[in-house]
FIPA-946242 format. One record per residue: residue number from 0; residue in three letters; x, y, z of N, C-alpha, C, CB in turn. Coordinates in nm, 4 decimals, decimal comma, padded with zeros to 6 digits. Glycine has a CB too. Layout:
BEGIN
<r i="NUM" aa="ALA" n_xx="X" n_yy="Y" n_zz="Z" ca_xx="X" ca_yy="Y" ca_zz="Z" c_xx="X" c_yy="Y" c_zz="Z" cb_xx="X" cb_yy="Y" cb_zz="Z"/>
...
***
This chain:
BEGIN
<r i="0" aa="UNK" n_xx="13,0721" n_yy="08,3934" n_zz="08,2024" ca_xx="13,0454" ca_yy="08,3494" ca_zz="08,3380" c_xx="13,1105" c_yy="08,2125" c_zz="08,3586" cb_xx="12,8920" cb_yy="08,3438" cb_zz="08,3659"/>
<r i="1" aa="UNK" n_xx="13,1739" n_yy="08,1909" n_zz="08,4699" ca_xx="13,2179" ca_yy="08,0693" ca_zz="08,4980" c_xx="13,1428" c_yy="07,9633" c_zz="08,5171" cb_xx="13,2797" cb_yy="08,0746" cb_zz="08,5841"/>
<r i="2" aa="UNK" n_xx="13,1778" n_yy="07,8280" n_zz="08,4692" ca_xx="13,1216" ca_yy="07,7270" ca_zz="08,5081" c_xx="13,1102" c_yy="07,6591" c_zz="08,6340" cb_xx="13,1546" cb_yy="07,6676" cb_zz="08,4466"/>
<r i="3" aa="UNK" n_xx="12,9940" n_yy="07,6248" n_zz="08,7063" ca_xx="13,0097" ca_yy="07,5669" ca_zz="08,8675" c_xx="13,0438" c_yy="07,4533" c_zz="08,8784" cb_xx="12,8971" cb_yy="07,5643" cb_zz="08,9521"/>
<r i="4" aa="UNK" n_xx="13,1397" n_yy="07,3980" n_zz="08,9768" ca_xx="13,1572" ca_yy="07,2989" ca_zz="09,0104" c_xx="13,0381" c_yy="07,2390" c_zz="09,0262" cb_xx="13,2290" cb_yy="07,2999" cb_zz="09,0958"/>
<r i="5" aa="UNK" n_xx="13,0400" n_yy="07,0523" n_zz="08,9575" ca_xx="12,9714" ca_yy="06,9890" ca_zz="08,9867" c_xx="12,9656" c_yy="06,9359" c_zz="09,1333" cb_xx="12,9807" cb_yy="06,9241" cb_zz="08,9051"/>
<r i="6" aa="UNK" n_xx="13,0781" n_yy="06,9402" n_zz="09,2395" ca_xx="13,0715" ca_yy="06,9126" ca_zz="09,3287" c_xx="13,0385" c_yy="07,0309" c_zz="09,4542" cb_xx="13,1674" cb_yy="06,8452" cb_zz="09,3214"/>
<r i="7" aa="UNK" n_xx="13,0892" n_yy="07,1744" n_zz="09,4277" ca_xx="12,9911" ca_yy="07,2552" ca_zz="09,4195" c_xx="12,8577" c_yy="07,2865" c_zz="09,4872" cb_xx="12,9740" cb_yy="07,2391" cb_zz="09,3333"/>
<r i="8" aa="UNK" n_xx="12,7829" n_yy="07,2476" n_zz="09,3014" ca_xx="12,6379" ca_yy="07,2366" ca_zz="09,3773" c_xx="12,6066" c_yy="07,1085" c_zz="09,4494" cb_xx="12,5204" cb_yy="07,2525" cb_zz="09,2752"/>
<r i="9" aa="UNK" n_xx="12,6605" n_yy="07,0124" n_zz="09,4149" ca_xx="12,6312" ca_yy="06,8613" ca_zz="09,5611" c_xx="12,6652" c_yy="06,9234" c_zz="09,6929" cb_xx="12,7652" cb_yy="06,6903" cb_zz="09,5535"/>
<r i="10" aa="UNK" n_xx="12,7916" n_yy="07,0244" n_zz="09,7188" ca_xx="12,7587" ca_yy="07,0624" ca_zz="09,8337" c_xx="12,6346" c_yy="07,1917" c_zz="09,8480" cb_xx="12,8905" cb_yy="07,0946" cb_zz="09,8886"/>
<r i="11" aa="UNK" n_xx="12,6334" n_yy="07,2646" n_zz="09,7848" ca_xx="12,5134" ca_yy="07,3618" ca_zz="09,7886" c_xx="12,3707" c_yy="07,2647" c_zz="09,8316" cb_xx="12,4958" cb_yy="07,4427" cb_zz="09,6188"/>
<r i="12" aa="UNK" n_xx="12,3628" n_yy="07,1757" n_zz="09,7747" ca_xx="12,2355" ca_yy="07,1252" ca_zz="09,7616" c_xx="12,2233" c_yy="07,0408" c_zz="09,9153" cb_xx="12,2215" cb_yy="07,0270" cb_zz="09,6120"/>
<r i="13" aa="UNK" n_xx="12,3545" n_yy="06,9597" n_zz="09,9718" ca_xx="12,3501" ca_yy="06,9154" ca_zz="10,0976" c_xx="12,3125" c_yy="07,0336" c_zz="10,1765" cb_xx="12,4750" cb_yy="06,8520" cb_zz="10,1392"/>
<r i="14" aa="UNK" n_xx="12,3536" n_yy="07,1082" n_zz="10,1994" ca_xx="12,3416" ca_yy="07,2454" ca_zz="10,2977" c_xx="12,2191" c_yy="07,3088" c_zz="10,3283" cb_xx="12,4130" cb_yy="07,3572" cb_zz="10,2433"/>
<r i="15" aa="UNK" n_xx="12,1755" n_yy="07,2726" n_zz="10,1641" ca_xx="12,0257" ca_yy="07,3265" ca_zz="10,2165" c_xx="11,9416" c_yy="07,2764" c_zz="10,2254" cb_xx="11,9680" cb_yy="07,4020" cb_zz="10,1713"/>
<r i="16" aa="UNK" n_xx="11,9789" n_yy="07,1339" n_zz="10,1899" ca_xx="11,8886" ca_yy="07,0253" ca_zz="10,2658" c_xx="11,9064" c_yy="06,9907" c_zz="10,3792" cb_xx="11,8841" cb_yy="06,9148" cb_zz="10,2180"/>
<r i="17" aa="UNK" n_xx="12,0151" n_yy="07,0202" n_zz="10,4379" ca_xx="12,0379" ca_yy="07,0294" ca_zz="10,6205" c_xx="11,9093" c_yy="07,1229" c_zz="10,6700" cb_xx="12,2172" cb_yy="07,1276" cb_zz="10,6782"/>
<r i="18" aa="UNK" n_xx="11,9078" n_yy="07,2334" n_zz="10,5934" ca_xx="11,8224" ca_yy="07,3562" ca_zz="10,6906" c_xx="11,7016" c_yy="07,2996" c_zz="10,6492" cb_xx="11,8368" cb_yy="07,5457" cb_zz="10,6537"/>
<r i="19" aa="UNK" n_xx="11,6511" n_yy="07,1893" n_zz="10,6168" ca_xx="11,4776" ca_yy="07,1801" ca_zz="10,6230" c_xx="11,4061" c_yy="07,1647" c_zz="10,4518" cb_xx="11,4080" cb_yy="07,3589" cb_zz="10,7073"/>
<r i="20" aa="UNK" n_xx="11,5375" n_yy="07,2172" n_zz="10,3403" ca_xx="11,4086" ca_yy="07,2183" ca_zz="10,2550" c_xx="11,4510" c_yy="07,0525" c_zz="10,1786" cb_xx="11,3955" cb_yy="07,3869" cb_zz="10,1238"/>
<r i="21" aa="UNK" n_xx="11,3001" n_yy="07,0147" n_zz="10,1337" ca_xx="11,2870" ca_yy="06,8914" ca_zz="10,0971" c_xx="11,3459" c_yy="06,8640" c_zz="09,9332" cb_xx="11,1358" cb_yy="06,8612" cb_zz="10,1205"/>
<r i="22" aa="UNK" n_xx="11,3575" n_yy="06,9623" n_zz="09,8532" ca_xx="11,3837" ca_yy="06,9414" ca_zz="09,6988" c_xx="11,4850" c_yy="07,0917" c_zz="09,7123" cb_xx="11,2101" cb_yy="06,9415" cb_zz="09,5685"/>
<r i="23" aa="UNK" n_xx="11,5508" n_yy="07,0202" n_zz="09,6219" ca_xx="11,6700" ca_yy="07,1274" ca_zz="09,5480" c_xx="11,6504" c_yy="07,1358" c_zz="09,3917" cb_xx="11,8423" cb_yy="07,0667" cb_zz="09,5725"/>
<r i="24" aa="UNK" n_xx="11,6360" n_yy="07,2630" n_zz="09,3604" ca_xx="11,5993" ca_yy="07,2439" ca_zz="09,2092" c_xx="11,7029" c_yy="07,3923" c_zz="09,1482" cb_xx="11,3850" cb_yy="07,2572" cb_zz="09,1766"/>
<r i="25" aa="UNK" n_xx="11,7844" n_yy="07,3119" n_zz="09,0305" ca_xx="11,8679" ca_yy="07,4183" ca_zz="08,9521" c_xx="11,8327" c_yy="07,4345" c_zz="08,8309" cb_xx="12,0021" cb_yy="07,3949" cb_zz="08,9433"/>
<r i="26" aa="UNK" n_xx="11,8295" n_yy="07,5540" n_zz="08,8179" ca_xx="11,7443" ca_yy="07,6438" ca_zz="08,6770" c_xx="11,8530" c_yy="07,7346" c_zz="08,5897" cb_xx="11,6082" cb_yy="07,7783" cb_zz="08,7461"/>
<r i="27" aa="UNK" n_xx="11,8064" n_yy="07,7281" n_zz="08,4825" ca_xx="11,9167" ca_yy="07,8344" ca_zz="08,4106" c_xx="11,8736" c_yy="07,9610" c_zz="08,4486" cb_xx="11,9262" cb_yy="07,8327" cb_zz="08,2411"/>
<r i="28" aa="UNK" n_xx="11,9426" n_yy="08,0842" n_zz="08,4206" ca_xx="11,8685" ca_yy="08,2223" ca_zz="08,4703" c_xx="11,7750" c_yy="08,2460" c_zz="08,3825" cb_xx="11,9544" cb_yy="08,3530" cb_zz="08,4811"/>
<r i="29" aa="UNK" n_xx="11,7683" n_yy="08,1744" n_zz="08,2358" ca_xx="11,6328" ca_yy="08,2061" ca_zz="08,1828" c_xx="11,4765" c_yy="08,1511" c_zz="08,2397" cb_xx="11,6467" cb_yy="08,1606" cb_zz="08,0495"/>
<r i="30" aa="UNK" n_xx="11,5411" n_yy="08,0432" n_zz="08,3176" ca_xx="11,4318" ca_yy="07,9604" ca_zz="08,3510" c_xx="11,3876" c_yy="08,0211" c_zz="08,4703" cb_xx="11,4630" cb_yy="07,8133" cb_zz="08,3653"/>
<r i="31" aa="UNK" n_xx="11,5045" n_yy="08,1153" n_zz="08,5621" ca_xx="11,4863" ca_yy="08,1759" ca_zz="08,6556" c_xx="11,4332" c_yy="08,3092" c_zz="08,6727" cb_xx="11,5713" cb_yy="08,1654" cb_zz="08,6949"/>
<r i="32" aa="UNK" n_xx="11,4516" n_yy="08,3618" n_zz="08,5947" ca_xx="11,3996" ca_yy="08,4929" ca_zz="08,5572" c_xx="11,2005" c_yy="08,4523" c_zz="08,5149" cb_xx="11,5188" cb_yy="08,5586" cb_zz="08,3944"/>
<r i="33" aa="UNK" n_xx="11,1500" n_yy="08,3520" n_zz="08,4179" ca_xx="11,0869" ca_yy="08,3368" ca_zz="08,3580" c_xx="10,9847" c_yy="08,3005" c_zz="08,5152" cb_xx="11,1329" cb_yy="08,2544" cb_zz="08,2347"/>
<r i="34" aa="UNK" n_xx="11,0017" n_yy="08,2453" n_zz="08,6379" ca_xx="10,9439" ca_yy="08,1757" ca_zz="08,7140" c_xx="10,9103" c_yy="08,3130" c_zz="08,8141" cb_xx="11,0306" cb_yy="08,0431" cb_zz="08,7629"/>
<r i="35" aa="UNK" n_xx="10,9881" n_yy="08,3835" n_zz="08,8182" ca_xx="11,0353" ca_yy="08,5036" ca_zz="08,9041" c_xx="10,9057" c_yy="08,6340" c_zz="08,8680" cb_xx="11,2227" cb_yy="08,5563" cb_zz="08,8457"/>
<r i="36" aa="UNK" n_xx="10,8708" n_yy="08,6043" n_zz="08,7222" ca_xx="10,8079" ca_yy="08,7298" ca_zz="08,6522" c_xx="10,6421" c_yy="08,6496" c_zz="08,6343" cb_xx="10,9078" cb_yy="08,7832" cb_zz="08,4715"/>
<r i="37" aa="UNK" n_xx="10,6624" n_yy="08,5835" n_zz="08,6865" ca_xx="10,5167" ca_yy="08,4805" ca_zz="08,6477" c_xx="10,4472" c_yy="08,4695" c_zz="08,7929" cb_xx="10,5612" cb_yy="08,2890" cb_zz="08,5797"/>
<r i="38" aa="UNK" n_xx="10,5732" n_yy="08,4953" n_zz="08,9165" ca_xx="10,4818" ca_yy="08,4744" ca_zz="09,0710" c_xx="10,4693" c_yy="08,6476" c_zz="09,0842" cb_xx="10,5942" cb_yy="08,3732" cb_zz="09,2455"/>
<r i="39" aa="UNK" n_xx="10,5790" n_yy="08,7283" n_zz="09,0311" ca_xx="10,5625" ca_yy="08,8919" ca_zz="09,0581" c_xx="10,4171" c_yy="08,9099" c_zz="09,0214" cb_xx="10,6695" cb_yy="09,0016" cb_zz="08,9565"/>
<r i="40" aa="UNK" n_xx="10,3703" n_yy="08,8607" n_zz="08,9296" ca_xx="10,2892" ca_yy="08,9091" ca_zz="08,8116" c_xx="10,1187" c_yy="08,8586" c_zz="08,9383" cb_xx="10,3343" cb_yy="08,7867" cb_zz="08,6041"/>
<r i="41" aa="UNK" n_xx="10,1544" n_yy="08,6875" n_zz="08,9707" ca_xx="10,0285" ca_yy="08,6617" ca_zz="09,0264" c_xx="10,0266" c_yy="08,7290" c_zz="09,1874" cb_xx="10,0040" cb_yy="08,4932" cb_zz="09,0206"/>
<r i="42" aa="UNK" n_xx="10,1006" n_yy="08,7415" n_zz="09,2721" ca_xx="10,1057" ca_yy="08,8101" ca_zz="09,3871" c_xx="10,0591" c_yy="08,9735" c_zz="09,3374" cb_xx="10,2632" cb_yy="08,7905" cb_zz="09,4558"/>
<r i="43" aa="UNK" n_xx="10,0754" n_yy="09,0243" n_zz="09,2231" ca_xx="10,0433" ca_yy="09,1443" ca_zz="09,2515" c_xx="09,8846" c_yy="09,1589" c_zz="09,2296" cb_xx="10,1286" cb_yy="09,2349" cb_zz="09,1711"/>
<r i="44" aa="UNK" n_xx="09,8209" n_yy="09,0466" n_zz="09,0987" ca_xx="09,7106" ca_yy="09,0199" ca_zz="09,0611" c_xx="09,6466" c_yy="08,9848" c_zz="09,1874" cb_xx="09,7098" cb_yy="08,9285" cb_zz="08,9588"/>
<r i="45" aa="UNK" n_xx="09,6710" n_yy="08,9180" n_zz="09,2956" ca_xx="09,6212" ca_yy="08,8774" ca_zz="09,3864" c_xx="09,5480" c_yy="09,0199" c_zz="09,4790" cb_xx="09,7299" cb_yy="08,7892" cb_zz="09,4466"/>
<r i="46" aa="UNK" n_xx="09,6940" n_yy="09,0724" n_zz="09,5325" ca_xx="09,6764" ca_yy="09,2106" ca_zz="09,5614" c_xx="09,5478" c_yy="09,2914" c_zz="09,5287" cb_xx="09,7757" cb_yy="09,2704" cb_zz="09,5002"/>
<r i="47" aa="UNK" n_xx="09,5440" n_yy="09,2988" n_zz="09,3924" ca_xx="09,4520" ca_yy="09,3948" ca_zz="09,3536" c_xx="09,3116" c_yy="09,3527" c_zz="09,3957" cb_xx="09,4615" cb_yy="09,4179" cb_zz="09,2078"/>
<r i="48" aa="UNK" n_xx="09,2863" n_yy="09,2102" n_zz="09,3299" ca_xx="09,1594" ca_yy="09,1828" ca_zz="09,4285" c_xx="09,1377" c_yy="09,1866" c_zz="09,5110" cb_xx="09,1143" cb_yy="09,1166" cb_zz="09,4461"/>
<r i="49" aa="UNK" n_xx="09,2108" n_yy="09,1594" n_zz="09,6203" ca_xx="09,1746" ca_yy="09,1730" ca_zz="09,8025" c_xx="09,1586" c_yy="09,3286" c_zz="09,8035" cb_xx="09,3277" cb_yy="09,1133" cb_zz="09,9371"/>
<r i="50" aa="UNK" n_xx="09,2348" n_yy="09,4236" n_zz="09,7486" ca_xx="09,1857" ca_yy="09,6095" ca_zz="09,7237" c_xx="09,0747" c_yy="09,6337" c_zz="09,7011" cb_xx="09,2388" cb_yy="09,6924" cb_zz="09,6084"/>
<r i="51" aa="UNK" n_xx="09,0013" n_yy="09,5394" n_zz="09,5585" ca_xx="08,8735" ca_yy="09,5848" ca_zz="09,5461" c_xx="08,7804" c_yy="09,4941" c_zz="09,5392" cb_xx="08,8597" cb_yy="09,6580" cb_zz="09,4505"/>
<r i="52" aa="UNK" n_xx="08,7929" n_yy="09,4199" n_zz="09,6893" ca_xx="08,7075" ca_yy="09,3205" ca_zz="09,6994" c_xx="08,5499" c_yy="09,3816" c_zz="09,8242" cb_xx="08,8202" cb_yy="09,1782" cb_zz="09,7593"/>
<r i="53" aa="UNK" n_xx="08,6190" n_yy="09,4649" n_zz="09,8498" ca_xx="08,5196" ca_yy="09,5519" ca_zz="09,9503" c_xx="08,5455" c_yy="09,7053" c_zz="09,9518" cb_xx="08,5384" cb_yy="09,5024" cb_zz="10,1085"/>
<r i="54" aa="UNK" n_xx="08,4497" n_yy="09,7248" n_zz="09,7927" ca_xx="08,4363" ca_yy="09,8568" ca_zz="09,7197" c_xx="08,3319" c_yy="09,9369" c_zz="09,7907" cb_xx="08,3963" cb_yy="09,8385" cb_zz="09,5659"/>
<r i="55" aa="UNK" n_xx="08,2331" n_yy="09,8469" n_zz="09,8090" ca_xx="08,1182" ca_yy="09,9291" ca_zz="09,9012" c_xx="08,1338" c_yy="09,9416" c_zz="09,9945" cb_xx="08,0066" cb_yy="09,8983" cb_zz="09,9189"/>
<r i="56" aa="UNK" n_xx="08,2520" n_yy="09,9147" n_zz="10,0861" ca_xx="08,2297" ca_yy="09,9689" ca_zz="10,2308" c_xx="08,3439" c_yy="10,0400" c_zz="10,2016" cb_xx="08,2243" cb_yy="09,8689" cb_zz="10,3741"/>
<r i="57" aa="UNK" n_xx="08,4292" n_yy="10,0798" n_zz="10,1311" ca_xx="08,6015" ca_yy="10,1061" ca_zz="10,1078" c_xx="08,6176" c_yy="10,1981" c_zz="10,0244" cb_xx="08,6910" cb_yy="09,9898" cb_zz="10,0497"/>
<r i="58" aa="UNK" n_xx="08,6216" n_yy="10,2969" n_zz="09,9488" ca_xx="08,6638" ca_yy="10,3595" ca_zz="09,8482" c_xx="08,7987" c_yy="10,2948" c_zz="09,8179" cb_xx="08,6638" cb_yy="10,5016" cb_zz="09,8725"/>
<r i="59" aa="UNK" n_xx="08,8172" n_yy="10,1880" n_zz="09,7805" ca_xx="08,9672" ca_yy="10,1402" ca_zz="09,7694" c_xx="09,0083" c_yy="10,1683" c_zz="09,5754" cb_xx="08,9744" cb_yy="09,9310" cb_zz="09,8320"/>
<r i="60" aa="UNK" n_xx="08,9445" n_yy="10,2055" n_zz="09,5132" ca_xx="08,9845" ca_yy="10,2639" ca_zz="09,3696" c_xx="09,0741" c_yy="10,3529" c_zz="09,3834" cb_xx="08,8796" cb_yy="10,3272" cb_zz="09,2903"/>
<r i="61" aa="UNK" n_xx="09,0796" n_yy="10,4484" n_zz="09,4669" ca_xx="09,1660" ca_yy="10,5398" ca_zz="09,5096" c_xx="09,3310" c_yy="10,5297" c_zz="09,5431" cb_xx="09,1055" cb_yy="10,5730" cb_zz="09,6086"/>
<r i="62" aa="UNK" n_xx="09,3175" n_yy="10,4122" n_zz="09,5631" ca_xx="09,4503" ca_yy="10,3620" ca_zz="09,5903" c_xx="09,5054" c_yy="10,2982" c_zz="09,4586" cb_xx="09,4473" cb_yy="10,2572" cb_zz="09,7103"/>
<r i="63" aa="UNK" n_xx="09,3906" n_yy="10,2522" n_zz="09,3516" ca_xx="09,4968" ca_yy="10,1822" ca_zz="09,2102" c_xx="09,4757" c_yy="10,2692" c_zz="09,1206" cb_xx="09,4605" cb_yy="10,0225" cb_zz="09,1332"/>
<r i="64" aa="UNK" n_xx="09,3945" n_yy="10,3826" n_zz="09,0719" ca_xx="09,3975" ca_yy="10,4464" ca_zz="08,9719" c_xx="09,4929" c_yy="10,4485" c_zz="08,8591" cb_xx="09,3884" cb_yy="10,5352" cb_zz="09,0115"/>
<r i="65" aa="UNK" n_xx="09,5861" n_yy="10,4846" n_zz="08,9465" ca_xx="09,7234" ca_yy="10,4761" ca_zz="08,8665" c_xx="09,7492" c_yy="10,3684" c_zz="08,7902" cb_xx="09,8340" cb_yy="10,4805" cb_zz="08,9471"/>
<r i="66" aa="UNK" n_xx="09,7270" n_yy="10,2638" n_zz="08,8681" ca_xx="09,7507" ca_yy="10,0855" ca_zz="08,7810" c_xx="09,6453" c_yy="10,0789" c_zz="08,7251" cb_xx="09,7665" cb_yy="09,9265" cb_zz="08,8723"/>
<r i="67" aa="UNK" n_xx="09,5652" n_yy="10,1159" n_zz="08,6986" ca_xx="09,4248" ca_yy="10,0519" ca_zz="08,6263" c_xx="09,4567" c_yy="10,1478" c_zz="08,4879" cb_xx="09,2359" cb_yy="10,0904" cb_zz="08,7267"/>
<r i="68" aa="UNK" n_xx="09,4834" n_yy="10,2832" n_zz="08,5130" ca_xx="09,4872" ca_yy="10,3652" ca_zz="08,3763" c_xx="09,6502" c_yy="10,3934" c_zz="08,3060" cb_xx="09,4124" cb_yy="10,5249" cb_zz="08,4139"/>
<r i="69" aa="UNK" n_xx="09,7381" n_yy="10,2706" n_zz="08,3923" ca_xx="09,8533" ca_yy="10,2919" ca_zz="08,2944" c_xx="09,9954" c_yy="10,3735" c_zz="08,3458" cb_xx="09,7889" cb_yy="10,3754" cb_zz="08,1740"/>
<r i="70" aa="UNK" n_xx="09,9539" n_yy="10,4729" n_zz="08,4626" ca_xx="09,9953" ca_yy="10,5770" ca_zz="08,4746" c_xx="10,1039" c_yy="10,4840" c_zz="08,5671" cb_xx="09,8976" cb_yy="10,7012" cb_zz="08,5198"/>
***
């Protein structure tokens, strides 16, 4: 894989600090991958509770079976 210009990302990083965001942060793809599989992981954990957070009014088991036993 090629190496990026250092000037490059100074412009990458101006650009998108034009559109609003306050920090620019560059990661290796291990570091990127590693951050990527850690929010997949809590957004889906999240998910599941709001599913079976209202079991007694909901049959909502019905909908994770599958994730709960693997399948």
């Amino acid at each position: 894989m090629k190496k990026i210009k250092r000037k490059n990302l100074e412009l990458l990083s101006e650009i998108v600090k034009l559109m609003g965001f306050k920090k620019v942060s560059f990661l290796t793809a291990q570091e990127h991958d590693e951050i990527i599989a850690f929010t997949r992981s809590a957004t889906h954990a999240i998910a599941v509770s709001l599913v079976n957070s209202d079991s007694e009014k909901y049959d909502t088991n019905r909908f994770i079976r599958g994730f709960l036993s693997g399948i």
